[in-house]
DSSP file (Angstrom, degrees, kcal/mol; ACC not computed):
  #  RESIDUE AA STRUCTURE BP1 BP2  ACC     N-H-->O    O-->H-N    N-H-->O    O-->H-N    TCO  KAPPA ALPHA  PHI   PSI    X-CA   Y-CA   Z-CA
    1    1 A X              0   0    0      0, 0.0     2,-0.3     0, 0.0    43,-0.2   0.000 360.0 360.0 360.0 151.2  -19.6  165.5  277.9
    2    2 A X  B     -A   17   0A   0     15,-2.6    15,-2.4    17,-0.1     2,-0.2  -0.930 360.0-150.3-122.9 150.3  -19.6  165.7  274.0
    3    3 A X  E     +B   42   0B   0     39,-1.4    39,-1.8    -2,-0.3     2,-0.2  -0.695  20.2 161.5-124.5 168.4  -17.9  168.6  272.3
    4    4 A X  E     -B   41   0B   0     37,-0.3    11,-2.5    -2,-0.2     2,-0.6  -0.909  25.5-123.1 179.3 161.0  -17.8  171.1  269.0
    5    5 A X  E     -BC  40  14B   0     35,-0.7    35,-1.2    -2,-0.2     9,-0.3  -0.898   4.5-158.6-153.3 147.3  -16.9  173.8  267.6
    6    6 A X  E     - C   0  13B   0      7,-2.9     7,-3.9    -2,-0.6     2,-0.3  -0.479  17.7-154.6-111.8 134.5  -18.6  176.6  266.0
    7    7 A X  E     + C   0  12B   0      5,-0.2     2,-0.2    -2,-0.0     5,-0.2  -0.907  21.3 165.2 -95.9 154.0  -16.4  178.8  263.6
    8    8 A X  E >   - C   0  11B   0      3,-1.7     3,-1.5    -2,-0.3     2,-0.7  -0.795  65.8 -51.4-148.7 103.8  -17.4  182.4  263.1
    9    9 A X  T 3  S-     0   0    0      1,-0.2    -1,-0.2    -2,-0.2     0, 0.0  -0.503 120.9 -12.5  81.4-158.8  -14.6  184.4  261.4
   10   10 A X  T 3  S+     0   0    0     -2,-0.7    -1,-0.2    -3,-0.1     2,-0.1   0.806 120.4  93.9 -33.3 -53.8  -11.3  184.1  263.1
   11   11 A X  E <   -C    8   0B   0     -3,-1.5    -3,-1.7     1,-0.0     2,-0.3  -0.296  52.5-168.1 -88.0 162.6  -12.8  182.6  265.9
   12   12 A X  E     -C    7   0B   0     -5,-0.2     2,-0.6    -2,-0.1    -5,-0.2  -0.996  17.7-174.6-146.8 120.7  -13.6  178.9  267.3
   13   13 A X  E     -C    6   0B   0     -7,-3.9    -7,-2.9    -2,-0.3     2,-0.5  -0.986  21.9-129.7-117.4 132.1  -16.0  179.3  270.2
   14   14 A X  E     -C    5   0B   0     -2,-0.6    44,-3.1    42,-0.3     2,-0.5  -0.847  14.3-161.3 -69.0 110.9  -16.7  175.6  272.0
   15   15 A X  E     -d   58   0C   0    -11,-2.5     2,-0.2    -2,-0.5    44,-0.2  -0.654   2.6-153.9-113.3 117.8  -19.5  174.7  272.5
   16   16 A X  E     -d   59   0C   0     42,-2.0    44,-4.2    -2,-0.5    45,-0.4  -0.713  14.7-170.2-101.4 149.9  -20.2  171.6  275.4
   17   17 A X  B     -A    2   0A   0    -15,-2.4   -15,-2.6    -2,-0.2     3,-0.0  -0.931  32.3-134.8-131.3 157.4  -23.5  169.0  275.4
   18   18 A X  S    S+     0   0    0     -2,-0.3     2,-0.3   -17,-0.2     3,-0.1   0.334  90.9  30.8 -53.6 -13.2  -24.9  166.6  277.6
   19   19 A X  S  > S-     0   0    0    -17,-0.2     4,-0.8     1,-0.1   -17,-0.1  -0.982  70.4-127.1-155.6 159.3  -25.4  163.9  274.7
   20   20 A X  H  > S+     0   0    0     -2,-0.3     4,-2.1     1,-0.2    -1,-0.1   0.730 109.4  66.1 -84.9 -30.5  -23.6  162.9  271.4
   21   21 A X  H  > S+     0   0    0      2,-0.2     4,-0.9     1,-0.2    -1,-0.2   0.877 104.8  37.6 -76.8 -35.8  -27.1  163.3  269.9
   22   22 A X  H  > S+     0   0    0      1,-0.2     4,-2.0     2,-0.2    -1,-0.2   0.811 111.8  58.8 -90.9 -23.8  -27.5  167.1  270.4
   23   23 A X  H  < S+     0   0    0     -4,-0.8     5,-0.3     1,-0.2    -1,-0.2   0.934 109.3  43.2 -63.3 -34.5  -24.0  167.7  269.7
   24   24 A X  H  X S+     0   0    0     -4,-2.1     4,-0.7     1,-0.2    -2,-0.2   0.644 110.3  61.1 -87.6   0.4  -24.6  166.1  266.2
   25   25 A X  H  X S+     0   0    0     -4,-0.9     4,-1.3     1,-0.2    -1,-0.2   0.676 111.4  35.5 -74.8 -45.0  -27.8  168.0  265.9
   26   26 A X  H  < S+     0   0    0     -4,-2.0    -1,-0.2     1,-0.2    -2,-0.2   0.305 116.3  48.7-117.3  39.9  -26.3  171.0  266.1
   27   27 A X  H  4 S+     0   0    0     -3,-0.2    -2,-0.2    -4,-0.1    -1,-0.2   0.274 116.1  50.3-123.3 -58.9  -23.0  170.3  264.2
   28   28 A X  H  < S+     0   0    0     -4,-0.7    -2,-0.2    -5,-0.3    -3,-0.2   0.865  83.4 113.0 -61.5 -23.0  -25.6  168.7  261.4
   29   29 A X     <  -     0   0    0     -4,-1.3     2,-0.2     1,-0.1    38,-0.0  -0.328  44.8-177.0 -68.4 123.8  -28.1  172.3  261.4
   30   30 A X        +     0   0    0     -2,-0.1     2,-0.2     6,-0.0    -1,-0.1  -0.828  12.2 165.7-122.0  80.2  -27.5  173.7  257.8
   31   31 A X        -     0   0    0     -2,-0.2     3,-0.2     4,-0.1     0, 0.0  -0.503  62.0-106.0 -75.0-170.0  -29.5  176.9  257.8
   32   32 A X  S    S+     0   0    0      1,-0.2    -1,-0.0    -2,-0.2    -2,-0.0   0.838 126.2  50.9 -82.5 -17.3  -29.1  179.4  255.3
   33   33 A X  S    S+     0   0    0      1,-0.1     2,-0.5     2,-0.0    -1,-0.2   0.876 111.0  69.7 -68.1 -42.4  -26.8  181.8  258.6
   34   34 A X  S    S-     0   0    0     -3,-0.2     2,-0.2     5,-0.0    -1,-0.1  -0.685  76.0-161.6-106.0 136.1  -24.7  178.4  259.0
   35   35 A X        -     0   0    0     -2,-0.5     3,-0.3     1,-0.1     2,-0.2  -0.676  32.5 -84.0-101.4-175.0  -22.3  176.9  256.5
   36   36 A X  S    S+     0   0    0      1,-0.2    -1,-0.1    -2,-0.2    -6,-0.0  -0.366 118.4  18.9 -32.3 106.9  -20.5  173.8  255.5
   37   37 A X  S    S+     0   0    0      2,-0.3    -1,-0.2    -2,-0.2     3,-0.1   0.976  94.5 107.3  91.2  57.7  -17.5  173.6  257.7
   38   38 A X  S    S+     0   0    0     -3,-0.3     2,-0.1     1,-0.2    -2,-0.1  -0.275  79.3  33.4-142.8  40.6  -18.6  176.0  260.3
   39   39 A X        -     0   0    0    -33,-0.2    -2,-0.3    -5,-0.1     2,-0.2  -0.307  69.5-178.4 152.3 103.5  -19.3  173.8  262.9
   40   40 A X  E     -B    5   0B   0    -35,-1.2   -35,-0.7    -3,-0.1     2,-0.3  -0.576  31.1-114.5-107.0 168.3  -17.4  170.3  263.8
   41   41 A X  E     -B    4   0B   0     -2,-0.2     2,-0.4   -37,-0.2   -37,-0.3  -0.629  38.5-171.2 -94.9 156.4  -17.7  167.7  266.3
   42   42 A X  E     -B    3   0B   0    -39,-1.8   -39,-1.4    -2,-0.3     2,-0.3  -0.994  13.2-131.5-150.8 158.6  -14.7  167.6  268.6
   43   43 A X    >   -     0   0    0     -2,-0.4     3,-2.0   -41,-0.1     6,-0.2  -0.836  30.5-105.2-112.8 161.8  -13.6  165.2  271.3
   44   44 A X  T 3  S+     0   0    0     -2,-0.3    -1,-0.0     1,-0.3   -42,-0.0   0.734 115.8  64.0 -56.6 -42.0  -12.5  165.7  274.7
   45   45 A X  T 3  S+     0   0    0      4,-0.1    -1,-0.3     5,-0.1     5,-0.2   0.555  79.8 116.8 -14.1 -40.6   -9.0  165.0  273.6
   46   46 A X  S X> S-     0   0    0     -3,-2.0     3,-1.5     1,-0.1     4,-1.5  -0.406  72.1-125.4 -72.0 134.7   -8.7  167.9  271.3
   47   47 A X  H 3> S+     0   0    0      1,-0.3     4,-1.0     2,-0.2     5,-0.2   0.536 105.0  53.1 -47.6 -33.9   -6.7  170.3  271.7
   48   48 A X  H 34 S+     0   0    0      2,-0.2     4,-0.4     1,-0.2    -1,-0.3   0.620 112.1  50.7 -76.5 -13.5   -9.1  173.4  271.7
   49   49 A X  H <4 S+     0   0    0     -3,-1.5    -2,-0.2    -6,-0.2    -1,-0.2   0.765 104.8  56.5 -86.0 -16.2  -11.1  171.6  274.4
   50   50 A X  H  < S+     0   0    0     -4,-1.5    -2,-0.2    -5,-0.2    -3,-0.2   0.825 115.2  35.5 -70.4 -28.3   -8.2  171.2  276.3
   51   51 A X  S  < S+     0   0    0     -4,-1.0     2,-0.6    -5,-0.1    -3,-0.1   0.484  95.7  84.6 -92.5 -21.9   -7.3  175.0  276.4
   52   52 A X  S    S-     0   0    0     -4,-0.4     2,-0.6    -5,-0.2     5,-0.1  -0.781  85.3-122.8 -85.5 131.8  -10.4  176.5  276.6
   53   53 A X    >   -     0   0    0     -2,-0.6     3,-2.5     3,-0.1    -2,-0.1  -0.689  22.8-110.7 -60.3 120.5  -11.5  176.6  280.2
   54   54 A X  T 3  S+     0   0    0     -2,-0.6     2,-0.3     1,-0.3     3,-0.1   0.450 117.0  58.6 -37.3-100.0  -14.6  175.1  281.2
   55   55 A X  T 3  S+     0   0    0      1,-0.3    -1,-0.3    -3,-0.0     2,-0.3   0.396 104.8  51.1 -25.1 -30.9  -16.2  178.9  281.9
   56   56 A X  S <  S+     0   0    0     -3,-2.5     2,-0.4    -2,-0.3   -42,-0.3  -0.129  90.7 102.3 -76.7  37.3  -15.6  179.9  278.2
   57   57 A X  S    S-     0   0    0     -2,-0.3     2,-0.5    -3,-0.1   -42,-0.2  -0.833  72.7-124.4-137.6 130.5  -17.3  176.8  276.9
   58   58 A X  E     -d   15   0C   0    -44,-3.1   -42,-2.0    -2,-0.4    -2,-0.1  -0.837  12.0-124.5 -77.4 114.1  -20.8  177.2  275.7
   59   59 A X  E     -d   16   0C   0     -2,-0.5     4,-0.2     1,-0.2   -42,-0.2  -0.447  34.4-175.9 -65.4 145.4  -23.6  175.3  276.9
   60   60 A X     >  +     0   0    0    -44,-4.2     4,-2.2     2,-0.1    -1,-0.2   0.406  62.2  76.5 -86.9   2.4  -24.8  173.8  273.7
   61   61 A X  H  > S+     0   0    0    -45,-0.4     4,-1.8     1,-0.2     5,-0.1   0.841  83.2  58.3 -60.9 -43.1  -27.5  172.2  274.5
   62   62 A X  H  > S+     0   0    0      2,-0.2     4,-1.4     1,-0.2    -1,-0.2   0.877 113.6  52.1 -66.9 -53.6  -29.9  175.0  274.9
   63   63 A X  H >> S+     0   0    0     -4,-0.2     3,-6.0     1,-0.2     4,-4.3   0.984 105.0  52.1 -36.9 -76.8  -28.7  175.4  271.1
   64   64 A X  H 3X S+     0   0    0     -4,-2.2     4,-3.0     1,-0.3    -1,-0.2   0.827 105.8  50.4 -15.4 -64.9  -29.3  172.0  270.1
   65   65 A X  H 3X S+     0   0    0     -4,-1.8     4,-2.1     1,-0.2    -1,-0.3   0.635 102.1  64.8 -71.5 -20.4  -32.8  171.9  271.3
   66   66 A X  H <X S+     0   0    0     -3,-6.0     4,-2.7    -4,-1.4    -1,-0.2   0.892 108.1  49.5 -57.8 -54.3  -33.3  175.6  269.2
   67   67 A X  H >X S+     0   0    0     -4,-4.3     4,-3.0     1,-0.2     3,-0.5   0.968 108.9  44.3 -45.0 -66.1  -32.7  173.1  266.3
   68   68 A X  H >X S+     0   0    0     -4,-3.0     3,-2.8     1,-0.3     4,-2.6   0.839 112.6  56.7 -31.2 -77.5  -35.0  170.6  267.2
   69   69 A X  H 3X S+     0   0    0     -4,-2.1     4,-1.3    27,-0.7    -1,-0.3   0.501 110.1  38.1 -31.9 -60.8  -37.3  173.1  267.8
   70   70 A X  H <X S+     0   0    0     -4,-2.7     4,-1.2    -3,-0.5    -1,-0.4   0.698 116.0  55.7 -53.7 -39.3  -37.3  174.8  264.5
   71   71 A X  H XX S+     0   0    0     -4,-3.0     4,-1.7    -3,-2.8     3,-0.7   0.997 107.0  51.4 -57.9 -62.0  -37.0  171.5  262.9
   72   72 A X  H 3X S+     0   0    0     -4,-2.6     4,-1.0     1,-0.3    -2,-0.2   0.803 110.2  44.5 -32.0 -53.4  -40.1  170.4  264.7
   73   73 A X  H 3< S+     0   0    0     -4,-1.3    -1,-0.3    -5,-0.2     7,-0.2   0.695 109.7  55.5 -84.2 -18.3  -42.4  173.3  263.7
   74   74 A X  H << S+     0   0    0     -4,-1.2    -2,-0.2    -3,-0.7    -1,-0.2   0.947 107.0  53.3 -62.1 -46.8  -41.3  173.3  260.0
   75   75 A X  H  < S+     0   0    0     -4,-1.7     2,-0.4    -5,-0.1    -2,-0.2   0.659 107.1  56.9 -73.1 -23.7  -42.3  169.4  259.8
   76   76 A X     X  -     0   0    0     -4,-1.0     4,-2.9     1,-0.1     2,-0.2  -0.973  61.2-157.4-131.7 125.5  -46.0  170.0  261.3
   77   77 A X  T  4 S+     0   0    0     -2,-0.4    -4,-0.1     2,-0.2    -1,-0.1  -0.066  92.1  65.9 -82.4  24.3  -48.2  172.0  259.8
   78   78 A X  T >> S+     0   0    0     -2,-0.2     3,-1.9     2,-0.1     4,-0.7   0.714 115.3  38.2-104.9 -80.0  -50.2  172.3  263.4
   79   79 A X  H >> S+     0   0    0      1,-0.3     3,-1.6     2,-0.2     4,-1.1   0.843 101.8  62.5 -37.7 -66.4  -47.1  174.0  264.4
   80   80 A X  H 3< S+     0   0    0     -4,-2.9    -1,-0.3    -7,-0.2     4,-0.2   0.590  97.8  64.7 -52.2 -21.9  -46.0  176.0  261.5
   81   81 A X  H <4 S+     0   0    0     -3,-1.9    -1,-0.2     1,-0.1    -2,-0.2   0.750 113.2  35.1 -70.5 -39.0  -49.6  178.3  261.9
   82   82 A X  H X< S+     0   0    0     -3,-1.6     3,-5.3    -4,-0.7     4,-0.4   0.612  85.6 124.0 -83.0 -28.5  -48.3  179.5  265.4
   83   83 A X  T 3X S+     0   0    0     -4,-1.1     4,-4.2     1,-0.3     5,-0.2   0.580  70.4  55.2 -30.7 -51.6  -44.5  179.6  264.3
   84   84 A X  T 34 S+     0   0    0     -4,-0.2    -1,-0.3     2,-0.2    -2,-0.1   0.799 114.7  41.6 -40.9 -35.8  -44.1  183.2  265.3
   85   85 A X  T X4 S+     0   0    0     -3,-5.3     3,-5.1     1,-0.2     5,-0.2   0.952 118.8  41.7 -61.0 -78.6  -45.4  182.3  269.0
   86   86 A X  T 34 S+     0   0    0     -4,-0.4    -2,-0.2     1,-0.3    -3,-0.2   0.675 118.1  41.9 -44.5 -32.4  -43.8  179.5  269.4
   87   87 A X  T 3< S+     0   0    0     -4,-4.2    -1,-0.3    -5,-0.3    -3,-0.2   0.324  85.9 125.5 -91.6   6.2  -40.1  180.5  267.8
   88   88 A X  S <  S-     0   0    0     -3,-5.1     2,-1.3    -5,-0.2    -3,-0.0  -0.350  85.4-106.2 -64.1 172.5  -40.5  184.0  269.6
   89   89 A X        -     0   0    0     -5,-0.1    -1,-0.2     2,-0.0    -2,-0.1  -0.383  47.1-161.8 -98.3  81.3  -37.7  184.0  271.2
   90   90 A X        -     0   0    0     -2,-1.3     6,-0.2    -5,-0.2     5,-0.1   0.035  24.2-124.7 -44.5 124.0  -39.0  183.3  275.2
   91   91 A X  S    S+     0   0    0      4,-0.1     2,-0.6     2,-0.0    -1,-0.1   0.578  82.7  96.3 -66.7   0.9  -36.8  184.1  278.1
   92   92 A X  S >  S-     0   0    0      1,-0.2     3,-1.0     2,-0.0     4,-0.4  -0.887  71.1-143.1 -95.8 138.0  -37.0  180.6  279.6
   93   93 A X  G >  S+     0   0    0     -2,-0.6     3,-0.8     1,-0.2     4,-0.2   0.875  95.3  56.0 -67.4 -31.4  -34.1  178.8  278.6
   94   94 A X  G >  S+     0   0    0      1,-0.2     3,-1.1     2,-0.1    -1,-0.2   0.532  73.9  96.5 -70.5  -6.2  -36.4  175.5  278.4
   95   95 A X  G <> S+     0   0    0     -3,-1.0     4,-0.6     1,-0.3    -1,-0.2   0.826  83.7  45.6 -95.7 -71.0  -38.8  176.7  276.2
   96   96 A X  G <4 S+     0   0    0     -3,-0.8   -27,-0.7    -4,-0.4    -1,-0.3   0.595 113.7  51.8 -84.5  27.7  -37.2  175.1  272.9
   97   97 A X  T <4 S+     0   0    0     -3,-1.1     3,-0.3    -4,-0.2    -2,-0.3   0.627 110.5  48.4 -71.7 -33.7  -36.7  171.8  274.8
   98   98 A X  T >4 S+     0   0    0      1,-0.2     3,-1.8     2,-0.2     2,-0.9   0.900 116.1  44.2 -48.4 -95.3  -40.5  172.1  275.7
   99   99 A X  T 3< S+     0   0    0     -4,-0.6    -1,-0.2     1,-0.4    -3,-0.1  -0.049 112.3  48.5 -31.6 -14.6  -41.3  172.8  272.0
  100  100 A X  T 3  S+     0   0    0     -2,-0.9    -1,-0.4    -3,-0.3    -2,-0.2   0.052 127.5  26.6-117.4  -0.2  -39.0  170.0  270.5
  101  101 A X  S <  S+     0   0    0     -3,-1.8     2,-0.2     1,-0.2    -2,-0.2   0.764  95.1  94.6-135.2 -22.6  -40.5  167.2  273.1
  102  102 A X  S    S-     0   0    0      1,-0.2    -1,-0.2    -4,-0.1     5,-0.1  -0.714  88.9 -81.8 -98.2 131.3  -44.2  168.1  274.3
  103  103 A X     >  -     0   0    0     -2,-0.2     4,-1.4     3,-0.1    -1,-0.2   0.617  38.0-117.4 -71.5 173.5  -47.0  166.9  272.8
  104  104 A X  H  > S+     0   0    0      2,-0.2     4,-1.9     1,-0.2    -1,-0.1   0.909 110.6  53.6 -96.6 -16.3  -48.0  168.8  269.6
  105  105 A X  H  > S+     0   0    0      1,-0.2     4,-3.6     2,-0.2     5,-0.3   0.970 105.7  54.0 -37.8 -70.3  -51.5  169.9  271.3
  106  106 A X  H  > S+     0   0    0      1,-0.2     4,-1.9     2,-0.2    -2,-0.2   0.845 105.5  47.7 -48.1 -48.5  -50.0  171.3  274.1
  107  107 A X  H  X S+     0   0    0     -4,-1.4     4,-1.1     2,-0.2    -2,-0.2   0.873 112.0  51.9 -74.8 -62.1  -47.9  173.3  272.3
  108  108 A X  H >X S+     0   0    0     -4,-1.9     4,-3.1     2,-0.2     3,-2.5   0.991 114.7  44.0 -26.9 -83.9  -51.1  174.5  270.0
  109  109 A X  H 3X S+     0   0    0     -4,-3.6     4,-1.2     1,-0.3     5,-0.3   0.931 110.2  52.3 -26.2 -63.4  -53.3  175.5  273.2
  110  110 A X  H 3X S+     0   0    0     -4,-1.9     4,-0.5    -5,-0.3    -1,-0.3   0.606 112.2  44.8 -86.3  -4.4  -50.6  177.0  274.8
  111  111 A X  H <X S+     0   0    0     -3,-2.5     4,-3.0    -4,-1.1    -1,-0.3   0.784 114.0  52.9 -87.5 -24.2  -49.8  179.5  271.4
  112  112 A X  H  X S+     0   0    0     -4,-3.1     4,-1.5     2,-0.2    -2,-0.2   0.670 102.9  51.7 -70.8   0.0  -53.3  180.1  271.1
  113  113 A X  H  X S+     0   0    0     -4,-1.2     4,-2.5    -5,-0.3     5,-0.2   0.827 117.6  47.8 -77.6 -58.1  -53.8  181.3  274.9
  114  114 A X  H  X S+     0   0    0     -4,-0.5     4,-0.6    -5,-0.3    -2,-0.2   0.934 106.2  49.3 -66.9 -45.8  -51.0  183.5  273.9
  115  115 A X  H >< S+     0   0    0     -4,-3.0     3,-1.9     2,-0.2     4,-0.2   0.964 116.3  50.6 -49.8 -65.6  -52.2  184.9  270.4
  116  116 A X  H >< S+     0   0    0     -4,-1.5     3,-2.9     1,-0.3    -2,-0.2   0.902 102.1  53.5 -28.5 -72.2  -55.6  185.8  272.2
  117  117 A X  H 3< S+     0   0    0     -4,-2.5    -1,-0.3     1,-0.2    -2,-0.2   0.576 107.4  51.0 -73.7  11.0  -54.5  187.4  274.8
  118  118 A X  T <<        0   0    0     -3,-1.9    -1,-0.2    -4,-0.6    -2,-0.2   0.278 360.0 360.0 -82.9  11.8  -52.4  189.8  272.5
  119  119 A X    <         0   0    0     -3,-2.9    -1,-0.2    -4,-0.2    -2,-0.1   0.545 360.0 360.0 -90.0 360.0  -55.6  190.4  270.5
């Protein structure tokens, strides 16, 4: 497991990943909500990962993959036409993993199925 940890105030919430890569993904996301030094990498070692207990740990992945996501649909201009579909925010967790790995068609179709049938 790769660790970090999000400040917000006062508080330092921990946040756990499956991979080093999504942990620096979402340690590296500078939007205009996150700043500089609001968000570190940590190692298992560290003392706030030692104390927090695994249930108060955040998955981060699901984050991670938010990034990607958004990254993704900024960079293609396929994407960026749908953005409202595609970034709503969908109650399956898997949704900005889809959207950050599945082919960029798929992704098209499947917001225009959706736009239609809001029409």
């Amino acid at each position: 497991m790769w660790y970090a940890v999000g400040f917000a105030g006062n508080q330092a919430d921990i946040y756990e990943f499956t991979s080093r890569r999504l942990r620096d993904v979402w340690v590296a996301d500078r939007t205009p909500w996150v700043g500089p030094r609001e968000r570190a990498a940590l190692t298992a070692r560290d003392q706030l990962v030692r104390s927090t207990p695994k249930w108060m740990r955040i998955d981060g992945d699901e984050q991670a993959w938010r990034v990607l996501a958004r990254e993704r649909v900024e960079r293609s201009p396929g994407l960026r036409k749908h953005r409202e579909i595609i970034m709503y925010d969908w109650p399956a967790s898997d949704h900005p993993r889809w959207v950050a790995t599945a082919p960029e068609r798929e992704i098209i179709e499947w917001a225009r199925a959706i736009e239609k049938a809001e029409e």
